[in-house]
C-alpha positions, 0 to 999 in steps of 0.5 A, spaced: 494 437 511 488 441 513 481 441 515 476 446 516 470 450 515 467 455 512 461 459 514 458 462 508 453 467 510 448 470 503 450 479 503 447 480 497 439 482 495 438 476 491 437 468 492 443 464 491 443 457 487 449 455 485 457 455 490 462 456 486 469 453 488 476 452 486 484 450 489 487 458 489 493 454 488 495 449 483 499 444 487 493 445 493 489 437 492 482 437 495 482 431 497 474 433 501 470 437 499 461 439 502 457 444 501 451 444 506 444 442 503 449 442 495 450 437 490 456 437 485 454 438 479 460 440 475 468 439 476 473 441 471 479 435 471 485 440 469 484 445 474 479 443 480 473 448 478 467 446 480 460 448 482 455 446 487 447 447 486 444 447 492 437 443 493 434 450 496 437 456 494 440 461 500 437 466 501 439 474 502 442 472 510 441 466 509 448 461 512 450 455 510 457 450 512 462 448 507 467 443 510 474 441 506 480 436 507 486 439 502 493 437 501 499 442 500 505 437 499 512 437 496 515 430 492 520 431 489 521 438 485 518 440 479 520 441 472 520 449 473 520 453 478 520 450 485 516 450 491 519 455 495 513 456 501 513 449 503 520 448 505 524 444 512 525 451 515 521 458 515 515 456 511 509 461 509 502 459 507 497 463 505 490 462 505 490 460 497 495 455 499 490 451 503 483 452 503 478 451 497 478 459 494 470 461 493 468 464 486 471 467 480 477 472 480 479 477 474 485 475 476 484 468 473 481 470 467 486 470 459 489 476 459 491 481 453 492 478 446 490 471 449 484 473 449 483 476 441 487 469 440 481 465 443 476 470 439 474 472 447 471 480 448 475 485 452 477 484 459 472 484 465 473 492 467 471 493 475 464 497 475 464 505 474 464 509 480 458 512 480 455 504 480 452 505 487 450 498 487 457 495 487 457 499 494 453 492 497 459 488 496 466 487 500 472 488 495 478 484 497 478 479 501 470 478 501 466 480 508 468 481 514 468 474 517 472 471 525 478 465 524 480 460 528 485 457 527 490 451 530 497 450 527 501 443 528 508 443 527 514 440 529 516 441 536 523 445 534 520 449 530 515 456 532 508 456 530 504 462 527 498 464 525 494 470 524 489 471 530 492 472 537 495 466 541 490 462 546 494 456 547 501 453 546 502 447 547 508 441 546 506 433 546 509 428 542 514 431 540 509 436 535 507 444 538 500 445 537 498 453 538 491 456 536 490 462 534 483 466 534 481 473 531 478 478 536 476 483 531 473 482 525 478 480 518 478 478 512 479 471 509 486 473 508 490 469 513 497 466 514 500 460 517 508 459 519 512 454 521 520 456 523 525 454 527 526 462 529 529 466 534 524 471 537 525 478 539 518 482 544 516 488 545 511 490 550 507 497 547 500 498 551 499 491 552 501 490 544 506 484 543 511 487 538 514 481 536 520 480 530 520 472 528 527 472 525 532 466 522 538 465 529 543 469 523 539 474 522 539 479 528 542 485 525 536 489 523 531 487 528 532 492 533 531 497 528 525 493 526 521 494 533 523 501 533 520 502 527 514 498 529 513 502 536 514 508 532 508 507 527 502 505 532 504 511 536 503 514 530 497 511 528 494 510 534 494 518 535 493 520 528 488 515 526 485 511 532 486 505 536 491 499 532 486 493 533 490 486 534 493 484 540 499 482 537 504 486 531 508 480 528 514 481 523 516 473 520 521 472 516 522 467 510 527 466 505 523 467 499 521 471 494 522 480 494 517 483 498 512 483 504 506 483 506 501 485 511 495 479 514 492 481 520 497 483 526 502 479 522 507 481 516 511 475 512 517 480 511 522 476 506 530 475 508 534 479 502 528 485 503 528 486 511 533 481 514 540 482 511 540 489 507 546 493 510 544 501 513 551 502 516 551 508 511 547 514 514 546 515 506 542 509 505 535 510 505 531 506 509 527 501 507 528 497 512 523 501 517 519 504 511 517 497 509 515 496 517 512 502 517 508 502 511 506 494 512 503 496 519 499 503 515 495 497 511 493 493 519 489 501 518 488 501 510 486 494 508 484 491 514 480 496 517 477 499 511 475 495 505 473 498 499 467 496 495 470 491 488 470 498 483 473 504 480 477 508 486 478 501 490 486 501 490 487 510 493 483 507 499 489 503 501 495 503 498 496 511 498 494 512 504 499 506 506 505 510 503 503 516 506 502 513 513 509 511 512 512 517 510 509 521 516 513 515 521 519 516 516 519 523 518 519 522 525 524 517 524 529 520 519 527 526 518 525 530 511 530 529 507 528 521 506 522 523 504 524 528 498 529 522 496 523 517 495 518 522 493 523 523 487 523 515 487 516 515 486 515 521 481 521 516 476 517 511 477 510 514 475 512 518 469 516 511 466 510 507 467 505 511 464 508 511 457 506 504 457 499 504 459 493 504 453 488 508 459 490 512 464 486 513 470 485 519 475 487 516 481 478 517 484 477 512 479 484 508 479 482 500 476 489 497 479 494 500 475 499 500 480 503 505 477 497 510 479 495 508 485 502 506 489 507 511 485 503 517 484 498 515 489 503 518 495 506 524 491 498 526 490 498 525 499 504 528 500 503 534 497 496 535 500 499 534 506 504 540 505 498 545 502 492 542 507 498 540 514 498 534 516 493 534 522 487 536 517 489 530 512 489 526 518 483 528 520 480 527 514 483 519 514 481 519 522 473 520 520 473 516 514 476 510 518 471 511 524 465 512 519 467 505 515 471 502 520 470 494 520 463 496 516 459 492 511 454 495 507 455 500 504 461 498 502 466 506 502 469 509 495 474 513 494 468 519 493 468 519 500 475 519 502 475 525 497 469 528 501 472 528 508 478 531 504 474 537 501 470 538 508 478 540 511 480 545 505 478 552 507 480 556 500 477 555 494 484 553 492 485 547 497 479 545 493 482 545 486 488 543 489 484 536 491 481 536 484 487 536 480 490 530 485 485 525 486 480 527 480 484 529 474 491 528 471 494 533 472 502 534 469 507 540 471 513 543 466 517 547 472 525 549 470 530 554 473 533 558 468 540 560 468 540 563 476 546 569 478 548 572 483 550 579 486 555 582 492 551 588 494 555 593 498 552 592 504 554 584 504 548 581 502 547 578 496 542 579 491 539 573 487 535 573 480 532 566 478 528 565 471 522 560 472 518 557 467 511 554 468 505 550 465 500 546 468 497 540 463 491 536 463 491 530 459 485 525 458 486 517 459 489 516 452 495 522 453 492 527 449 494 534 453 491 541 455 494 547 457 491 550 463 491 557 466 497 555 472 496 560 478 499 557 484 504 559 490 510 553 489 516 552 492 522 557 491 528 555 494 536 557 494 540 552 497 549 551 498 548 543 495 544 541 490 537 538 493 536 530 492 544 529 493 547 524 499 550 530 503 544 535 502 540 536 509 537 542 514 544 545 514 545 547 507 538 551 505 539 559 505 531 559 503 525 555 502 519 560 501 511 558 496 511 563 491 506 565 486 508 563 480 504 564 473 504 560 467 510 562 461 517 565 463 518 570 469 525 572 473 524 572 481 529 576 486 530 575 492 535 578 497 540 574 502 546 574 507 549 567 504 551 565 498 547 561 494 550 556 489 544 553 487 537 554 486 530 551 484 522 552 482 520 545 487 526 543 489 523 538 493 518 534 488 512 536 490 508 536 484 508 531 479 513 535 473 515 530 467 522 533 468 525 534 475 532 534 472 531 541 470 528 544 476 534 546 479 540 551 476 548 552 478 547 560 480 554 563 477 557 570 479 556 576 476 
């Protein structure tokens, strides 16, 4: 059972008559429901939409008070999938689950072939990037806004929600907490009931904290070095972390997690029981850590505007904040095993996409923005360094931090990117990753090795190379291609378990035109094997062959 308010302020420029308000969940009843000053007009019997006209319409700035009494209970099961959020021990709600959710979502809408069989237009697309007047409204999760929330729950279980904790207390045998947001948030917020084991951390003042089931401790300590890794991080690279509390709660449902203000659900088979005894399994545990806790910067503290861009300015941004913790944390070598992930990921999915987007204008294609969005960071990383990119992020944050009209685009990202380049080489390197679709055909040819009299060795590596641009629909450009890329002669191949710092002889950035040429290069060791981006920097539709066997001649 819950009972709330909502406060709900006019941010447009027009006056508003009408409220619309739907359950964000089937199973969620609405048993109370008031909008100040609102008669209901209209309400749909199959899925509980309804519509409230207002006897005096708002006006721009203008609040009004919504109240709401809801129902989120379990009888019995269903006949389908069945309710795993609302369970005996280790339930995870979220605002849908609880609240009446306002307005309508795309989402929501009939999707693909459906549409056609209903005789309905095309799909909703979000509004263009040069459409400044979408800058005026609030991307996901609406305006910033405050909570203030109280958990009641069972007196053996730990009550949590998003907001720090201002009281806690146990009486008739039920454990009331109230959770209250210091900074401004979004109206995305969790609650949790669980009977968990709990692990702390004191960081500046901060709680890290990891809610866990009793029989699931053995990644814990990991999961606080990793959350400790990553302020540290952030909080020198981008700014100060702005919640009191970093949360990591278990549950046991599902496959992913998910980042709530200072509070991260992180499901059991993701987080919770992976074995990483295998120094050569990667690290997905901290990763995951380390990229949920770059959103607590990248998503609730910069919120983009509802248009084309809006996904670079997060999920990208939360990748690559991850992958910097990573380094520290792991070393390279991680890295290059998931930008191979990534690049496998974006050149699978692309295939199936009717229009592709560059990322500036990137309309929620996750193939883009977070399979190729981190490949196009880590390489503006290694060409610009790591400082200037964050700086870069550090001014956009600070410009547009808990910030409301204008709302920021992906253009402004772009631009602070563009005020750190120093060549005009820097520059078309960010106009080919974030503007274009850029493709690369890089492959080592047939790579030999000779004793020379003195004991070196001297090392003769064929590369070819072409650069393509392709258009939404995948029609492809040859483009002139004049760039310094990674040329590197190694004693194990690159990718492999095994491979780390020990086994490369050279890593050096050579020009390289388009069409065939045959570099050389003089060494003290032997190479076995050699290759053109080694590491995959760059976005090549065949990775496989960019590295060759050197033979002996």
């Amino acid at each position: 059972m819950a009972s709330g308010r909502y406060k709900l302020r006019n941010i447009t420029g027009e006056p508003i008559g009408e409220v619309h308000l739907r359950p964000g969940m089937r199973d969620l009843r609405i048993l109370e429901l008031a909008v100040e000053g609102g008669r209901l007009i209209s309400q749909d019997p199959d899925f509980g939409y309804r519509i409230y006209r207002l006897g005096r319409p708002m006006l721009p700035g203008e609040e009004r008070i919504m109240t709401f009494r809801t129902l989120r209970a379990r009888q019995g099961f269903p006949n389908g999938k069945p309710d795993q959020k609302l369970v005996e021990n280790g339930t995870y709600l979220d605002q849908s689950d609880l609240a009446p959710t306002i307005g309508l979502a795309g989402a929501d809408f009939l999707q693909g072939l459906a549409r056609a069989k209903y005789g309905l237009p095309e799909e909703p697309r979000p509004v263009k990037l040069e459409d400044l007047s979408a800058l005026r409204r609030p991307g996901f999760g609406g305006a910033w806004a405050k909570t203030d929330i109280r958990l009641s729950t069972a007196a053996d279980q730990v009550p949590i929600a998003t907001g720090r904790r201002v009281s806690d207390v146990t009486s008739g045998g039920r454990r009331t907490a109230h959770f209250v947001s210091v900074v401004p948030v979004r109206n995305f917020f969790s609650v949790h009931s669980g009977r968990y084991a709990e692990r702390h951390r004191l960081l500046c003042g901060k709680d890290l904290a990891v809610y866990y089931h009793p029989a699931h401790a053995w990644n814990v300590e990991r999961m606080l070095d990793a959350m400790e890794a990553s302020i540290d991080y952030y909080e020198t690279a981008f700014g100060p972390y702005p919640f009191t509390e970093a949360r990591l709660v278990e549950f046991g449902w599902a496959y992913y997690a998910r980042a709530f203000p200072g509070t991260i659900p992180y499901s059991e088979d993701l987080g919770f029981v992976p074995d990483l005894t295998d120094p050569n399994v990667i690290d997905n545990v901290s990763g995951v850590v380390a990229h949920e806790l770059g959103h607590q910067y990248w998503g609730h503290q910069l919120n983009g505007a509802p248009m084309q861009g809006a996904a670079m300015l997060s999920e990208p941004l939360a990748t690559y904040s991850a992958m910097m913790v990573l380094r520290r944390l792991r070393g390279p070598d991680e890295n290059r095993r998931l930008l191979q992930i990534f690049l496998d990921r974006y050149l699978g999915d692309r295939d199936d996409e009717a229009e592709e987007l560059p990322l500036a204008r990137v309309e929620g294609q996750t193939y883009v923005h977070s399979s190729k969005g981190p490949l196009a960071m880590y390489l503006l990383a290694e060409r610009l360094g790591e400082e200037r990119v964050n700086r870069a992020l550090r001014k956009t944050l600070e410009r547009f931090r808990f910030r409301s009209t204008p709302y920021p685009r992906s253009l402004d990202l772009i631009a602070a990117f563009r005020a750190e380049a120093r060549t005009p080489e820097e520059q078309a390197l960010i106009t080919d990753l974030f503007e274009r679709i850029t493709l690369y055909d890089l492959e080592a040819g047939e790579a030999k090795a000779i004793r020379r009299p003195d004991g070196k060795w001297e090392v003769s590596l064929p590369v070819s190379a072409r650069k393509l641009y392709a258009d939404g629909k995948g029609k492809e450009t040859e483009a002139a291609l004049s760039e310094a890329i990674e040329i590197g002669l190694f004693t194990a191949a690159p990718g492999h378990d095994s491979f780390d710092s020990r086994n490369v002889i050279m890593m050096r950035r050579v020009p390289i035109r388009s069409g065939r040429q045959v570099l050389k290069f003089v060494t003290t060791r032997r190479p076995l094997f050699a290759g053109i981006d080694p590491y995959n920097f760059y976005i090549d539709r065949d990775s496989a062959d960019n590295i060759a066997a050197v033979s002996l001649r």
